[in-house]
C-alpha positions as CSV (number, residue, x, y, z in Angstrom):
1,X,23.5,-14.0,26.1
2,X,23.4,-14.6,22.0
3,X,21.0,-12.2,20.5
4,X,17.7,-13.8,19.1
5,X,18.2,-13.0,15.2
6,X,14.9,-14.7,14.4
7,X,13.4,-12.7,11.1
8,X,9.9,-12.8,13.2
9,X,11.7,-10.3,16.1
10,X,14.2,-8.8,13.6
11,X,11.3,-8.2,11.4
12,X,12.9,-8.4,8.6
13,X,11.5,-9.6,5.2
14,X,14.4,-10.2,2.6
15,X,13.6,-10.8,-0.9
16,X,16.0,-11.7,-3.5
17,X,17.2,-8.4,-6.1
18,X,14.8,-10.0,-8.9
19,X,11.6,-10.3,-6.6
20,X,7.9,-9.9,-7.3
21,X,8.0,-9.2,-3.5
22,X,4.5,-11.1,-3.6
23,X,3.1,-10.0,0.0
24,X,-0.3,-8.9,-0.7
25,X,-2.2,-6.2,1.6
26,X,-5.1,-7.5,4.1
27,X,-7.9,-5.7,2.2
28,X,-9.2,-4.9,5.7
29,X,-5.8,-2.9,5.8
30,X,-7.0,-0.5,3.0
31,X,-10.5,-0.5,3.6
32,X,-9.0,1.3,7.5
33,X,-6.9,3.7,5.0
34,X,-10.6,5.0,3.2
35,X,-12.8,4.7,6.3
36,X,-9.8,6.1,9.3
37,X,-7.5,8.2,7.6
38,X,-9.0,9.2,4.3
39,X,-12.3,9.8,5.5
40,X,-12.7,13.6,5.0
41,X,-11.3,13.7,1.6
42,X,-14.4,13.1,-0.6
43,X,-13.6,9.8,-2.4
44,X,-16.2,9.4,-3.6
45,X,-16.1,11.6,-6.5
46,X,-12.3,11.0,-7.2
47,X,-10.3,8.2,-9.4
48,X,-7.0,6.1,-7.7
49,X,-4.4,4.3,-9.4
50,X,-3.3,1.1,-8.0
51,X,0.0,0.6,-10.0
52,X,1.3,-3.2,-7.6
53,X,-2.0,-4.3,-8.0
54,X,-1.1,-7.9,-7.6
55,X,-4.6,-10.4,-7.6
56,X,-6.5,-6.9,-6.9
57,X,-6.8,-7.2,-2.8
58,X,-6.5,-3.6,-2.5
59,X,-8.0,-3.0,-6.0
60,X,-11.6,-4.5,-4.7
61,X,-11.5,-2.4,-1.2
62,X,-10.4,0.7,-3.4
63,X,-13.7,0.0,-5.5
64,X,-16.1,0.4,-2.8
65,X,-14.7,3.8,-2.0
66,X,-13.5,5.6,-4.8
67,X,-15.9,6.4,-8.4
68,X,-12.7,4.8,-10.5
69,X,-9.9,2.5,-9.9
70,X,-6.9,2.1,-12.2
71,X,-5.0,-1.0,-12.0
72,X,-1.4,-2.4,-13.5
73,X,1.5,-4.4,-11.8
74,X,5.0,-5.8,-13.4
75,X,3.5,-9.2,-13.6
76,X,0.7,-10.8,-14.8
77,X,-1.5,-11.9,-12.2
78,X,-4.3,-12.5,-14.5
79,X,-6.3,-9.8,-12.6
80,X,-9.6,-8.6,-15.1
81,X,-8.9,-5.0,-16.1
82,X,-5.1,-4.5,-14.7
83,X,-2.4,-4.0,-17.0
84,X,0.6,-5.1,-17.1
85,X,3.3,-2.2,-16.6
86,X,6.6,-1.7,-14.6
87,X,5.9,1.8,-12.8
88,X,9.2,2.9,-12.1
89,X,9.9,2.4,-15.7
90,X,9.2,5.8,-18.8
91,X,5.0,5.4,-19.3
92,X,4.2,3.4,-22.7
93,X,1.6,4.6,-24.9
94,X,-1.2,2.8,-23.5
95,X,-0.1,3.8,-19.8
96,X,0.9,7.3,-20.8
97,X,-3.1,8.0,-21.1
98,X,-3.6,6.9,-17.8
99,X,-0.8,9.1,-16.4
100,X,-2.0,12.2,-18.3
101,X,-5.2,12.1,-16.8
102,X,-3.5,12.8,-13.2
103,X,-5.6,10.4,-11.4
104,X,-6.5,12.0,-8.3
105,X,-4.8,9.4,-5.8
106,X,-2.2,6.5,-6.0
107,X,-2.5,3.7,-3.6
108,X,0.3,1.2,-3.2
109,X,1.8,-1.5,-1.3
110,X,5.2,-1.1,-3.0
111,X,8.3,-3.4,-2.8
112,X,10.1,-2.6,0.2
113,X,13.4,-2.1,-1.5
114,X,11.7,-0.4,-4.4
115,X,9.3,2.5,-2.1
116,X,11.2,5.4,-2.1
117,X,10.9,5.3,-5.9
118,X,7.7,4.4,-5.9
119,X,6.7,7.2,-3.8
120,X,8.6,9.8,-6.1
121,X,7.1,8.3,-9.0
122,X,3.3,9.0,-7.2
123,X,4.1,11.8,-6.1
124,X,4.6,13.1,-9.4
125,X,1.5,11.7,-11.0
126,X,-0.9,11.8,-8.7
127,X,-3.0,15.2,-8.8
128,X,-4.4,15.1,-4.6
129,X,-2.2,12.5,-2.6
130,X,-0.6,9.2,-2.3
131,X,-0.8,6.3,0.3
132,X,1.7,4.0,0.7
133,X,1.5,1.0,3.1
134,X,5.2,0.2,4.5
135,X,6.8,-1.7,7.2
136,X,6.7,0.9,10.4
137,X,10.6,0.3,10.0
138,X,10.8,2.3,7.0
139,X,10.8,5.5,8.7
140,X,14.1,4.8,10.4
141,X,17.7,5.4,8.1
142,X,19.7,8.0,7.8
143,X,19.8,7.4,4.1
144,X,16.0,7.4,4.0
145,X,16.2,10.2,6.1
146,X,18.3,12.5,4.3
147,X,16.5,11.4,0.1
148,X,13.0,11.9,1.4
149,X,11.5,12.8,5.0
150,X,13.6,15.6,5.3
151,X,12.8,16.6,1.1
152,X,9.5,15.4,1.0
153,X,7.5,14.5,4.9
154,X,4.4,12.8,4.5
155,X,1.0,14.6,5.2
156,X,0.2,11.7,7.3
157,X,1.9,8.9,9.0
158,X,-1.4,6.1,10.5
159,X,0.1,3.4,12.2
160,X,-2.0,0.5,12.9
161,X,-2.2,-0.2,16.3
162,X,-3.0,-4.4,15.8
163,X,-1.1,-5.9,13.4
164,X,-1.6,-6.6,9.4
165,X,-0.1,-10.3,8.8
166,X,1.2,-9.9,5.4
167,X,2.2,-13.7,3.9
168,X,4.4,-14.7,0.8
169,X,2.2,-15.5,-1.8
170,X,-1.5,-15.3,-0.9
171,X,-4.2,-14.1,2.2
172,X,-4.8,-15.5,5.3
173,X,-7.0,-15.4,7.6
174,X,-5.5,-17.0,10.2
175,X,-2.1,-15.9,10.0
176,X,-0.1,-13.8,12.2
177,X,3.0,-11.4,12.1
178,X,6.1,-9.6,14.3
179,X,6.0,-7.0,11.6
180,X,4.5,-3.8,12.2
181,X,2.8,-1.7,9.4
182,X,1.1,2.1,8.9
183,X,0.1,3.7,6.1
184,X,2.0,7.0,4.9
185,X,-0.1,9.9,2.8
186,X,1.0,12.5,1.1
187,X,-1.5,15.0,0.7
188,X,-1.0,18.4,-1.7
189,X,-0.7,21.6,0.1
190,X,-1.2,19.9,3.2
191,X,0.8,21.2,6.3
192,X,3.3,19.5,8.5
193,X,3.3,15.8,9.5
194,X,0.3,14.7,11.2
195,X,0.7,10.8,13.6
196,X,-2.4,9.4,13.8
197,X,-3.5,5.9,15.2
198,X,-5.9,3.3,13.3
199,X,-7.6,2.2,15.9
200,X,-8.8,-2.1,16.4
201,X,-10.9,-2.6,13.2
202,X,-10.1,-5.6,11.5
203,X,-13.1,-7.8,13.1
204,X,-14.9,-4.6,11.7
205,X,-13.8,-4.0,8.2
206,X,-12.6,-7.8,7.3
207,X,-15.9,-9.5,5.2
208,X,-16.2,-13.5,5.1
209,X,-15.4,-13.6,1.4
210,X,-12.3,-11.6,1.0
211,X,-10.2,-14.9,1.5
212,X,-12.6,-17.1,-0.1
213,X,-9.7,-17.4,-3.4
214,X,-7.7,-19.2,-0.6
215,X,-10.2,-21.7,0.8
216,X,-10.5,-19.8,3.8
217,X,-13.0,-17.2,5.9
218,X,-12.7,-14.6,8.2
219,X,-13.4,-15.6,11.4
């Protein structure tokens, strides 16, 4: 029997080296980070960094939550507010005030190939925790393994237990995915690695408008 190499069972999402990796996050997705996994870390008084900000789909959800929401990406997706910054690369002047001020989180949905970096690079400017939103997959490799979980273990590891379609490009309502995500959190003087289920929520959390840029509503 040949073996069924689909990228939908493989889950695999390749992107070329040079890649914007353009997937952006179901704001439902972070809105179950604040409300299900976040909930009893007072938000409401701190500030988060959003630094793959994209066309702000996390950056409106993060809003509604937090008191202040920074927000920058490697391109210009002509987002009001965001600047325009590569964060794996030394902090410019204008970013460097931004990175002084330890905001208290850093939220991401990083580039796949990119997220080990990226969660170094948090971890080392964000003042209370990070949350990262990565393919379930990612926790598997030796390599990935041996550089970080066994260095660095997240706090928190949240898996969604329905899935978050992720599409090339824009939001959809209606789409659907083989590809399983959770949400890893690193909290500061936090003790060993907690797994903890999001539970069903989307129906919940989702709001008519969030893919009204598309054309479409939730249904």
């Amino acid at each position: 029997m040949s073996q069924n190499t689909s990228s939908a069972v493989m889950q695999q999402r390749s992107e070329p080296h040079d890649s914007l990796d353009d997937f952006p996050t179901q704001p439902w997705a972070t809105r179950a980070l604040c409300e299900h996994v976040l909930s009893g870390c007072y938000l409401r008084n701190k500030t988060v960094w959003e630094p793959t900000c994209n066309r702000g789909h996390m950056v409106d959800p993060l809003g509604d939550y937090f008191n202040a929401v920074w927000a920058s990406d490697i391109h210009d997706y002509g987002l009001d507010g965001a600047f325009q910054h590569d964060f794996l690369m030394p902090f410019t002047p204008h970013v460097m005030k931004w990175a002084m001020a330890k905001p208290d989180w850093i939220v991401s949905n990083p580039p796949f190939r990119l997220a080990e970096q990226f969660i170094e690079r948090a971890r080392g400017v964000a003042s209370e925790g990070v949350a990262m939103i990565v393919r379930t997959s990612f926790l598997e490799g030796i390599g990935r393994y041996e550089n970080l979980f066994s260095k660095n273990p997240p706090s928190i590891v949240a898996q969604f237990s329905e899935r978050v379609p992720m599409v090339k490009g824009r939001l959809t309502a209606t789409g659907s995915t083989a590809t399983s995500y959770c949400w890893l959190v690193w909290i500061k003087g936090a003790g060993n690695t907690k797994l903890v289920w999001i539970p069903p929520c989307r129906k919940k959390l989702e709001r008519a408008d969030d893919y009204a840029a598309y054309g479409e509503v939730a249904e």
